[in-house]
C-alpha positions in Angstrom: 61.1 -42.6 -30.4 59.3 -40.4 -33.3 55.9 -40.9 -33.6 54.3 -42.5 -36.5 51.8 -40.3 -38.2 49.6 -42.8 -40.4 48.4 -41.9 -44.2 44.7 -41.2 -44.2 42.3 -43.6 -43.5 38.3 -45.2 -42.9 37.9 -44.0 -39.8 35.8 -47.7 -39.0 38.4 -49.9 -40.3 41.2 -47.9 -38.4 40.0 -48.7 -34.9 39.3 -51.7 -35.7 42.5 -52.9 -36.6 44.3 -50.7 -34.5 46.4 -53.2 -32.1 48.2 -50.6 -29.3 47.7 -51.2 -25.8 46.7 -47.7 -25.1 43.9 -46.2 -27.5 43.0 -42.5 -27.2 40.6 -40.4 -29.2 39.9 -36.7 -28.3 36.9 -35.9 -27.6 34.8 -32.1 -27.7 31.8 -33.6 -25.7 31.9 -34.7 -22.1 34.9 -37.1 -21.7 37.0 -37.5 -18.7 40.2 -35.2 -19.0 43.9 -37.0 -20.6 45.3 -37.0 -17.4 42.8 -38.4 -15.0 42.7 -41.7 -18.4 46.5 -41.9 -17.8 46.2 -41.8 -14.1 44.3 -44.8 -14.1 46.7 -47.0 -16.5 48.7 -49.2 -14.4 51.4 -50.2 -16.4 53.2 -47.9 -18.9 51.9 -49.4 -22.7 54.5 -51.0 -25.4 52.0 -48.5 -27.7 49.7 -46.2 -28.2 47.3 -44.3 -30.4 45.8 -41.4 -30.2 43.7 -40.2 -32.2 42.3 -36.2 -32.8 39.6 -34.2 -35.1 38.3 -33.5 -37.6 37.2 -29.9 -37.0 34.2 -29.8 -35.6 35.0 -32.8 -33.0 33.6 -36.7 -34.0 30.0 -37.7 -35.0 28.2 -39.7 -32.3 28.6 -42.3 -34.5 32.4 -42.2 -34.8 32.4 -42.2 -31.0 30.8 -45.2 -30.5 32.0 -47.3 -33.0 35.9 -45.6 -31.6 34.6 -47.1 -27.8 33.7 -50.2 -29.3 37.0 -51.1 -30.5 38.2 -50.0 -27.4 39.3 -46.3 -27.6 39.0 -44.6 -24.6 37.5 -40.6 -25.1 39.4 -38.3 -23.4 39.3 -34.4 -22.9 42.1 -31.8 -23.3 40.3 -29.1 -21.0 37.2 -26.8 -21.2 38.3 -25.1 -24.8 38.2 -27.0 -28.1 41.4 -26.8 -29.8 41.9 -26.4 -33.2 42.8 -30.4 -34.8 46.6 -29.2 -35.6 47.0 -28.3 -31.4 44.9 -30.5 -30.2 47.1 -33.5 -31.9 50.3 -31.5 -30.3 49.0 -31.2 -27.1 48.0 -34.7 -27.0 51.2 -35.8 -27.6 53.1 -33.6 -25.6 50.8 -34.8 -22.4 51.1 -38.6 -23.5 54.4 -38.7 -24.4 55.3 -36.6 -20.6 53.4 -39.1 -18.9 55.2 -42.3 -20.5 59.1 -40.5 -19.6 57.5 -39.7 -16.5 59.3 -41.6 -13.8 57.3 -44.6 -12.3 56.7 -44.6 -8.6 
């Protein structure tokens, strides 16, 4: 399946009205790395979204309200990525996991 890449958006009304099972945003702070998240899922999700930048990482703010509607912060490693790779490698590790076979 091709992921969707939505139009621009508030940032506050989009994660509220976001309505995938799995909900991602990437995080430059301390946040649990994308794989030890996924780990933890136990059944593979209809959806998902993940969400990435803008340069510079998230406001505090953004975070919490992001948590709130139920977005779980994630880490891609100890570098911060520039928002064009770190939406690539995102989905490359996401989309990995999901044709990964079940066990």
């Amino acid at each position: 399946v091709v992921p969707e890449v939505c139009a621009p958006a508030a940032f506050e009304a989009f994660v509220q009205t976001d309505e995938a099972e799995l909900r991602l945003i990437g995080s430059t702070g301390d946040a649990p790395a994308l794989w030890r998240i996924l780990a933890g899922v136990p059944d593979r999700p209809g959806a998902a979204t993940m969400v990435v930048g803008p340069a510079g990482g998230f406001s505090l703010r953004e975070m919490e309200c992001a948590r709130q509607a139920g977005f779980a912060p994630v880490s891609l490693g100890p570098h911060v990525l520039r928002v064009e790779t770190a939406a690539v490698a995102m989905l490359a590790v996401v989309t990995a996991w999901l044709d990964a076979p079940t066990h």
